[in-house]
C-alpha positions as CSV (number, residue, x, y, z in Angstrom):
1,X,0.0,0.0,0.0
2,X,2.8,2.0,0.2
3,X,2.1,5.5,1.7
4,X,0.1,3.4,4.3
5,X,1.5,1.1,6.8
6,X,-0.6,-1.3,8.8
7,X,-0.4,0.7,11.7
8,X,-1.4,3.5,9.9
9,X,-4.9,1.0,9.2
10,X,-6.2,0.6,12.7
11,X,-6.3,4.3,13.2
12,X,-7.6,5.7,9.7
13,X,-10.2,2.8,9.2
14,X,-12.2,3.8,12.6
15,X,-11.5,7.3,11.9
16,X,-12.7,6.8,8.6
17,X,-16.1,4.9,10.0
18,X,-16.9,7.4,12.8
19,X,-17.0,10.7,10.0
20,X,-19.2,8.5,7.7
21,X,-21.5,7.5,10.5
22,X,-21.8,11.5,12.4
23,X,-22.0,12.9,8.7
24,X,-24.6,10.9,7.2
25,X,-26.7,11.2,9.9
26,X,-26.9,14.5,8.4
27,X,-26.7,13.7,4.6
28,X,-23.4,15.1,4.6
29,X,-20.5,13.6,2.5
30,X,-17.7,14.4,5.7
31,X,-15.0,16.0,3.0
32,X,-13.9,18.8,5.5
33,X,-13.1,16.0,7.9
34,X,-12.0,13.3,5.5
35,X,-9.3,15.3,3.6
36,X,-7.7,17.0,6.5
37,X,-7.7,13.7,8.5
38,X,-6.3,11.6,5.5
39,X,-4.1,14.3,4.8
40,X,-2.3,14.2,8.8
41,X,-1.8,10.4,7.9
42,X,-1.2,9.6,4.5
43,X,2.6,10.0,3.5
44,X,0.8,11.2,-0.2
45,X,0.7,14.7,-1.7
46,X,-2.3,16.8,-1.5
47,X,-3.9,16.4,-5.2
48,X,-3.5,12.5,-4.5
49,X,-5.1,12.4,-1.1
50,X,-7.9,15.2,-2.5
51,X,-9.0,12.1,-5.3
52,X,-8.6,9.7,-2.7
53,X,-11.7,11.8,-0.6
54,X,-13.4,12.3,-3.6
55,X,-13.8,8.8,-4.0
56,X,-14.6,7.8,-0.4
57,X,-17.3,10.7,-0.2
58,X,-18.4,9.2,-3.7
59,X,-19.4,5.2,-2.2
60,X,-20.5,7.4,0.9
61,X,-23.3,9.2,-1.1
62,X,-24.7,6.2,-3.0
63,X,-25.2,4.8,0.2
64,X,-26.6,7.7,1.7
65,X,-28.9,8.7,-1.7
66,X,-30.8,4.9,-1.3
67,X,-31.4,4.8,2.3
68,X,-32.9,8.5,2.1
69,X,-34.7,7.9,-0.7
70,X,-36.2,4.7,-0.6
71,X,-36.5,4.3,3.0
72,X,-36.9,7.6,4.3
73,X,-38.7,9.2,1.3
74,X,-37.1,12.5,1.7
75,X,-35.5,13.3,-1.6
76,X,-37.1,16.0,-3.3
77,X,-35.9,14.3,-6.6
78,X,-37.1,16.3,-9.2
79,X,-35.4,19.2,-7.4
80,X,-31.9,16.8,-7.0
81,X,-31.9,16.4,-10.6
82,X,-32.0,19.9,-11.2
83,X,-29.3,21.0,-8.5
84,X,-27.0,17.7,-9.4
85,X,-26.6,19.0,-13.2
86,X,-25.2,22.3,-11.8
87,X,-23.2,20.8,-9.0
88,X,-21.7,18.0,-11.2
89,X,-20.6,20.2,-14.2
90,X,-19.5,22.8,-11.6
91,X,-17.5,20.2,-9.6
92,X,-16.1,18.7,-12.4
93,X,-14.2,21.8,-13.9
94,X,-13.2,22.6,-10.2
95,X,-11.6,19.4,-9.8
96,X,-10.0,20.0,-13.7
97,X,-8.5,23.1,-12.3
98,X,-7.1,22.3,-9.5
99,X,-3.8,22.7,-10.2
100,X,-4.1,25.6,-10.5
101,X,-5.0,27.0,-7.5
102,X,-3.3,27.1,-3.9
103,X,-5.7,25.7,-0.9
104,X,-5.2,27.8,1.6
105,X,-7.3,30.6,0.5
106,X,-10.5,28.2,-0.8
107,X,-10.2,26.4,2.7
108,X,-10.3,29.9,4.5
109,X,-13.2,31.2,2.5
110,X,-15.2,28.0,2.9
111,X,-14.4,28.5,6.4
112,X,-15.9,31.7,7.2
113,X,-19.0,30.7,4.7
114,X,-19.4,27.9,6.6
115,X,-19.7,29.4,9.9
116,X,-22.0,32.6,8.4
117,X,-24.4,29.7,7.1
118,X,-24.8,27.6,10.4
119,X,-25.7,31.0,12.3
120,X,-28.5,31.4,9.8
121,X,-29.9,28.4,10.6
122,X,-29.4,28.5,13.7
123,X,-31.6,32.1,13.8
124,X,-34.2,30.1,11.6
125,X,-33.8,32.7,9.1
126,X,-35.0,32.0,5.2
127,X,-36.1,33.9,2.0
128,X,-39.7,33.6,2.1
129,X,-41.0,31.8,-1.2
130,X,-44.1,33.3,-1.6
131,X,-46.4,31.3,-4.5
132,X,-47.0,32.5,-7.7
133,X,-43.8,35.0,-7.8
134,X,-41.7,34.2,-10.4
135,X,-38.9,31.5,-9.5
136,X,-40.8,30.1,-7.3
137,X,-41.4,26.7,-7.3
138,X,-44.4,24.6,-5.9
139,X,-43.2,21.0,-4.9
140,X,-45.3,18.0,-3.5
141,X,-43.7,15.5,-1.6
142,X,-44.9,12.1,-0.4
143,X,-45.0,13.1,3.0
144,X,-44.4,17.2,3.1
145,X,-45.1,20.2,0.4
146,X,-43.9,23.6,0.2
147,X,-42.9,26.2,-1.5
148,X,-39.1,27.5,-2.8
149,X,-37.1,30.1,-4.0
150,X,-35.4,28.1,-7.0
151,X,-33.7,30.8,-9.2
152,X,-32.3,32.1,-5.7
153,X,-30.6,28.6,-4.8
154,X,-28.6,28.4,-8.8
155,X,-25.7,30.1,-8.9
156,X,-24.7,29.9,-5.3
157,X,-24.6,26.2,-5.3
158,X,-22.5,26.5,-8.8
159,X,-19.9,28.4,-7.1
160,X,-19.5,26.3,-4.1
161,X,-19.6,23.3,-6.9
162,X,-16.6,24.6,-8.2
163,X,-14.5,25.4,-5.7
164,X,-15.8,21.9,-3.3
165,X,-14.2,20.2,-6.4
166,X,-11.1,22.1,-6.2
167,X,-10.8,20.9,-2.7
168,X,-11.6,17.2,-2.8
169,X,-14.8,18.0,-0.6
170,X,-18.6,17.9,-1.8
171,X,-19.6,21.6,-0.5
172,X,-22.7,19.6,1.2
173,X,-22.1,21.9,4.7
174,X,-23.5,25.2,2.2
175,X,-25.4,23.3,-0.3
176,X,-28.0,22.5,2.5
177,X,-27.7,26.2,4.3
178,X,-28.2,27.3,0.4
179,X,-31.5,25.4,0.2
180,X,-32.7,26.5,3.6
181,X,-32.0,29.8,3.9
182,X,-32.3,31.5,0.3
183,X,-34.8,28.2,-1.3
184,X,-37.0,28.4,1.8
185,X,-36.6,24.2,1.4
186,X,-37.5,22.2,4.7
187,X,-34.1,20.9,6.8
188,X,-34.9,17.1,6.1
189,X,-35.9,17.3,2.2
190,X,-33.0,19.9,2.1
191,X,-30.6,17.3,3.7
192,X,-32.2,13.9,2.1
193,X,-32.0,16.0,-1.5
194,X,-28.4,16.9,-0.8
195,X,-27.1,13.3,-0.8
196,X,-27.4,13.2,-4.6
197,X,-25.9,16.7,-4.5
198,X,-23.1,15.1,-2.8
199,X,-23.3,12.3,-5.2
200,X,-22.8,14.1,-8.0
201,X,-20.2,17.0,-6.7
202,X,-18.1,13.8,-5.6
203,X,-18.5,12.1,-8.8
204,X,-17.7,14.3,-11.5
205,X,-14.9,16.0,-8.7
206,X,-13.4,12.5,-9.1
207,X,-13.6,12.6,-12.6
208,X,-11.5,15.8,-13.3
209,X,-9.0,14.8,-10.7
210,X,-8.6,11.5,-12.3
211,X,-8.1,13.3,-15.9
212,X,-5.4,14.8,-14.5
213,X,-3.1,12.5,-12.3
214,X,-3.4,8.6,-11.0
215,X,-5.3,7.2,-8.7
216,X,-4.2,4.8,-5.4
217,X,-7.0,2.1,-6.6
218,X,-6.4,-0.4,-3.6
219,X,-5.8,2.1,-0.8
220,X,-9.5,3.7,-2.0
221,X,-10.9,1.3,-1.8
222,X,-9.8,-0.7,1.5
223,X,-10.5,3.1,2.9
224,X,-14.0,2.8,1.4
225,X,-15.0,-0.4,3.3
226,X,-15.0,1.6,6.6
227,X,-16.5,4.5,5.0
228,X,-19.5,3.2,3.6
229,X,-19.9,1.1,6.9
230,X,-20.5,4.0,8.4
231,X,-22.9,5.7,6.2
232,X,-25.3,2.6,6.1
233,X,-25.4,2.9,9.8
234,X,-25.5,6.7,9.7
235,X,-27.8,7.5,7.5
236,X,-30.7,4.9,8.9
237,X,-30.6,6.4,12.0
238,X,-31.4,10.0,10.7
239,X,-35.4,8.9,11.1
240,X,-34.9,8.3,14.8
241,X,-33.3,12.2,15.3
242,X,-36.2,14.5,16.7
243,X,-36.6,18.0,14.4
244,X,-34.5,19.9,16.6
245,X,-32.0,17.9,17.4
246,X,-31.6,17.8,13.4
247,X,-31.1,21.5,13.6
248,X,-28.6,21.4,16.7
249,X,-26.6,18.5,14.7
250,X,-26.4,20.1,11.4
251,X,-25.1,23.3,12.9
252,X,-23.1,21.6,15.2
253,X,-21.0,19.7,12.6
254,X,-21.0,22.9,10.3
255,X,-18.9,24.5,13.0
256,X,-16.5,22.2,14.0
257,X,-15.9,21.4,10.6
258,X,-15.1,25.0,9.9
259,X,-13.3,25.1,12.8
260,X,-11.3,22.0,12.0
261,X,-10.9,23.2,8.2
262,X,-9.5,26.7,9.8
263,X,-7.1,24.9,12.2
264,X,-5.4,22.3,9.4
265,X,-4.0,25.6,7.3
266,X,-2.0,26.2,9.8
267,X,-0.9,22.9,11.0
């Protein structure tokens, strides 16, 4: 495996299973806290270990996208499909150019963006998406229906596309806050819808990183067993979280992983 000794195993692999279980509680693909973790461990350079988390969060979302849409029917999927265009063609040339630019500054921005949005939600604060206004968009859900603000939500989840993509992350932490705050979208549908987000920011990420370098096949994948692991077990359990303790979580693991992103630029 070379980069990765056996000792190296029995502390990434756990590692590796607890972020997939806390994140998918939350629909969340865990990038901010996969890449810098990988990245304290893995004797690799950063581009490598960025398509290395791609591919992890990747096997994390598919998970993640069937057990909140079949079993807890709270994909807005008409809505997904939409959003997953942008984020996937965004992602993609993010993770084409990301050569180009240096990480620090992206990770510090995302920082601060990712604490602004977990105050807003925290306050409860949205956009209201009043019907019949133009943009707005009326959806029906199995078990919910409301009303959103979709022109508001476009090119704000299209920039954080493209620069999640530069990172190695899926941009899932603002993708949801997007969706809440300026689409006036519910938490849950926002979180359930995002997993194909993350499915498809992860995916075409992978892509453009894998245009432009190798790929450590075997060391993905044995680091995907644990992952995945985790988001089966994670993301089942998001039914038994009350409505509030959905909001405290979310924000929760917004912060900390702003706080962590913040703390490994300057370790």
């Amino acid at each position: 495996m070379g980069p990765v000794t056996s000792s190296h195993l029995f502390i990434i692999l756990p590692g590796l299973f607890v972020i997939g279980f806390i994140f998918s509680m939350f629909g969340r693909g865990g990038g901010e806290f996969i890449l810098p973790f990988l990245i304290s461990i893995v004797a690799l350079p950063f581009f490598d270990i960025a398509t290395i988390s791609l591919f992890l969060i990747f096997s994390q979302a598919v998970i993640m996208l069937c057990v909140y849409g079949a079993k807890h029917k709270l994909v807005d999927w008409p809505l997904a499909f939409s959003l997953a265009l942008i984020v996937g063609c965004s992602a993609f040339f993010g993770g084409f150019l990301s050569f180009h630019v240096k990480p620090l500054y992206l990770k510090g921005t995302f920082a601060i963006i990712l604490l602004i949005s977990a105050w807003k939600i925290w306050q409860g604060k949205t956009v209201p998406a009043n019907r019949g206004r133009f943009g707005v968009w009326h959806r029906k859900m199995p078990d919910d229906e409301y009303d959103m603000n979709f022109l508001y939500i476009l090119i704000p989840v299209g920039a954080v596309a493209f620069v999640a993509g530069m990172l190695g992350i899926t941009g899932g932490g603002l993708y949801i806050p997007i969706c809440v705050i300026l689409g006036c979208v519910p938490l849950r549908i926002a979180i359930g819808t995002n997993t194909m987000l993350v499915l498809a920011s992860s995916g075409s990420g992978l892509l453009g990183h894998l245009l432009r370098g190798g790929f450590y096949w075997k060391l993905a994948f044995i680091f995907a067993i644990a992952t995945v692991i985790g988001a089966l077990l994670g993301s089942r359990t998001h039914a038994d979280i009350s409505e509030k303790n959905v909001t405290r979580g979310f924000v929760a693991i917004v912060v900390i992983a702003a706080i962590w992103m913040v703390v490994k630029i300057y370790i």
